[in-house]
N, C-alpha and C positions, 0 to 999 in steps of 0.2 A: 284129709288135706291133699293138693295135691302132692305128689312125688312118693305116694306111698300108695303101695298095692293091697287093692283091695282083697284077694285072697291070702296075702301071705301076711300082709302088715307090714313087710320089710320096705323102706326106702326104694324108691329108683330112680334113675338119673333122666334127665331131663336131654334132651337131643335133638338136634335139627333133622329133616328130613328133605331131600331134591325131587319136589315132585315130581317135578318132569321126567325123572329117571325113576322113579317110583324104590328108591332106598336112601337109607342113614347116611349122611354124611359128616357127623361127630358125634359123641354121647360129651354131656359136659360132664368135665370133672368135679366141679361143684354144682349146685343145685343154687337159682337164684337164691337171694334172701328175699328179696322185693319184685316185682315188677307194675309197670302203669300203661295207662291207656290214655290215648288222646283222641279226642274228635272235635272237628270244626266244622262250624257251617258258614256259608257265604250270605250275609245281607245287605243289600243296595240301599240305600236311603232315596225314598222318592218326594214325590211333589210336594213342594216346602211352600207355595204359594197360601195364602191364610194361614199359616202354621205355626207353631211357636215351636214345634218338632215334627221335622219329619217322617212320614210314615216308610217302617222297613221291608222291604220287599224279600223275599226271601228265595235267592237266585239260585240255590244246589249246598247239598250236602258234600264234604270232603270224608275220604277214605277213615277209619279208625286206625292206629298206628299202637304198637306195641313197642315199650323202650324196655329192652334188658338188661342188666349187666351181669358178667360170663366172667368167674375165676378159671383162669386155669393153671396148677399148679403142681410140674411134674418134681419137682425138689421134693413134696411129701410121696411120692410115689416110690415103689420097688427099685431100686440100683439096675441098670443092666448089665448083665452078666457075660460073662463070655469076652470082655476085653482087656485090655493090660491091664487097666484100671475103672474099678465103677463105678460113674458119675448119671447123674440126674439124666433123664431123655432132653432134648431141646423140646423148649415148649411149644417151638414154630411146627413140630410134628401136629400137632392139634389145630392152633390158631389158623395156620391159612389154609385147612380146609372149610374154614369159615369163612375166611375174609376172600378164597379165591369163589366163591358163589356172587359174589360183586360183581365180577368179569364175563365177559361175554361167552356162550361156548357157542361155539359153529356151528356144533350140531341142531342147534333149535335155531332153525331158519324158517320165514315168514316162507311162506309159499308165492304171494304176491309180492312182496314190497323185494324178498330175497334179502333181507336183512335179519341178522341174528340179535339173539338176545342174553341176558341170563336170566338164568334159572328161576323157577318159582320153588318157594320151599314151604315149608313148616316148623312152627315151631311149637313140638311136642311132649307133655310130662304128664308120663303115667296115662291110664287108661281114658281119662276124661278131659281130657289139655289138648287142643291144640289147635293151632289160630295160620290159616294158612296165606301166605303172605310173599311179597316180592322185599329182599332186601335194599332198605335205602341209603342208609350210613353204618358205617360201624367205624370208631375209632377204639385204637390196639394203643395199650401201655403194655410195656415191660419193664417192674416194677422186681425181679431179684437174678442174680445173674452166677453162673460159677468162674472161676479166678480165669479163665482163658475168655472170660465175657461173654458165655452161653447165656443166652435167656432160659431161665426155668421155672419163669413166675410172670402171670399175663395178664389181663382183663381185659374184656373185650365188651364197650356197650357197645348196641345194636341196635337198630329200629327199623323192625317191619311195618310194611303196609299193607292193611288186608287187602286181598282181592277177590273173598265173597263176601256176603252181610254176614253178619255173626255180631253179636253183645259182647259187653267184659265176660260174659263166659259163654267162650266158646265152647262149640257142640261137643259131644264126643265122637271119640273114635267110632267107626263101626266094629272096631275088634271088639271093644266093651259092651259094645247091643248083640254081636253074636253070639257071645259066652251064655245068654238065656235066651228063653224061647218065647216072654213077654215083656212089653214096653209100657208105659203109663204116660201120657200126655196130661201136665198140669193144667186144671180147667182154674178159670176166675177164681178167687177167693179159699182154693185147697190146701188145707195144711199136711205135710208131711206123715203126719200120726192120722190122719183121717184117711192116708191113700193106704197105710198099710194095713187098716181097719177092712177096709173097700178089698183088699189084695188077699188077706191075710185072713181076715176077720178076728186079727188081734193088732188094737193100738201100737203097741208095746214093742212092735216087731218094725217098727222105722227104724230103728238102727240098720239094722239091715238093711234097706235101701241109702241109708246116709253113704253108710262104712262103703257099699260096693259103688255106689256115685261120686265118692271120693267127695261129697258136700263139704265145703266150710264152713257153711252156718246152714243149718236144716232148717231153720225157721225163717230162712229167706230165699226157697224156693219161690220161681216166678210162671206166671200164665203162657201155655205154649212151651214150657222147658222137658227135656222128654228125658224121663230117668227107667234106667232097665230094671226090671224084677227079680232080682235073682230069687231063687229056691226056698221056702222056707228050711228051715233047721230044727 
């Protein structure tokens, strides 16, 4: 599943990343429960002349959009230490390094127009996750407070918009195709157990390629989806 490593089995957290700057800019403290995907397309209705309905014309496809929603909640976290007294972090330490990727940075200026932007980011979990994307909304609840009216409990939905093609399941990382030294490209009509047959020359061993693809249903890999090989065992 996602969020969980394919060598160790343990849980990992899920994180945004600044492309532009080419590093992390949060790890979330919770890991969604859910997340969705939207896509629209644009059609015209045309010539209605002898019609009882119009025929649809089909004018462009819109962006795929990714909505998540982000606990963060430093109240269950470690006390810190080191001052008169130890209370909960502010949870604004995490939040608006997410919410300030909205904001323009200087530094990424157009060369012709000399106009700046913000950032392109990602959003990352685990080896085989992540959908790279410019931020369009995110609305912030804070939702538990401590008695001086710290926030230390937040949520944060969010919604990217892609800005390369990619399906509800986006590609993987190249870290996860580097860790082996072969790839498999699903042809028309291949099932899972048949590649590791091909791979392996034992059915039996698609686990193996499930577990390290992080799959959530192996029996609904798709044509064109490229899963790494790891090593037999």
């Amino acid at each position: 599943m996602p969020g969980i490593s394919a060598t160790s089995g343990k849980p990992v957290k899920a994180y945004i990343w600044n492309e532009d700057k080419n590093q992390k800019v949060v790890d979330c403290l919770f890991n969604p429960t859910e997340y969705s995907f939207t896509k629209t397309n644009s059609w015209a209705p045309g010539n209605l002349i002898g019609r009882d309905l119009p025929l649809a014309n089909f004018q462009g496809g819109g962006a795929t959009t990714l909505t998540v929603s982000l606990l963060f909640d430093t109240y269950s976290l470690p006390s810190i230490s080191g001052q008169a007294s130890e209370t909960p972090q502010d949870v604004r330490d995490y939040t608006e390094k997410v919410f300030n990727l909205m904001k323009v940075d200087p530094s990424l200026k157009d060369s012709e127009s000399k106009s700046s932007r913000p950032p392109r980011v990602s959003f990352r979990w685990g080896n085989s996750w992540s959908f790279k994307a410019v931020i369009t909304s995110i609305t912030q609840r804070f939702t538990l407070f401590t008695s001086e009216g710290k926030p230390v409990r937040a949520t944060l939905d969010v919604t990217f918009q892609q800005i390369e093609q990619e399906g509800t399941y986006p590609p993987q990382n190249p870290t996860s195709i580097a860790e082996v030294e072969k790839v498999h490209v699903v042809s028309p009509g291949e099932t899972i157990d048949a590649i590791a047959f091909k791979e392996y020359g034992d059915a039996r061993k698609w686990t193996l390629i499930a577990d390290f693809n992080n799959l959530d249903n192996p029996l609904r890999i798709r044509p064109g989806q490229t899963l790494a090989i790891p090593p037999a065992k």
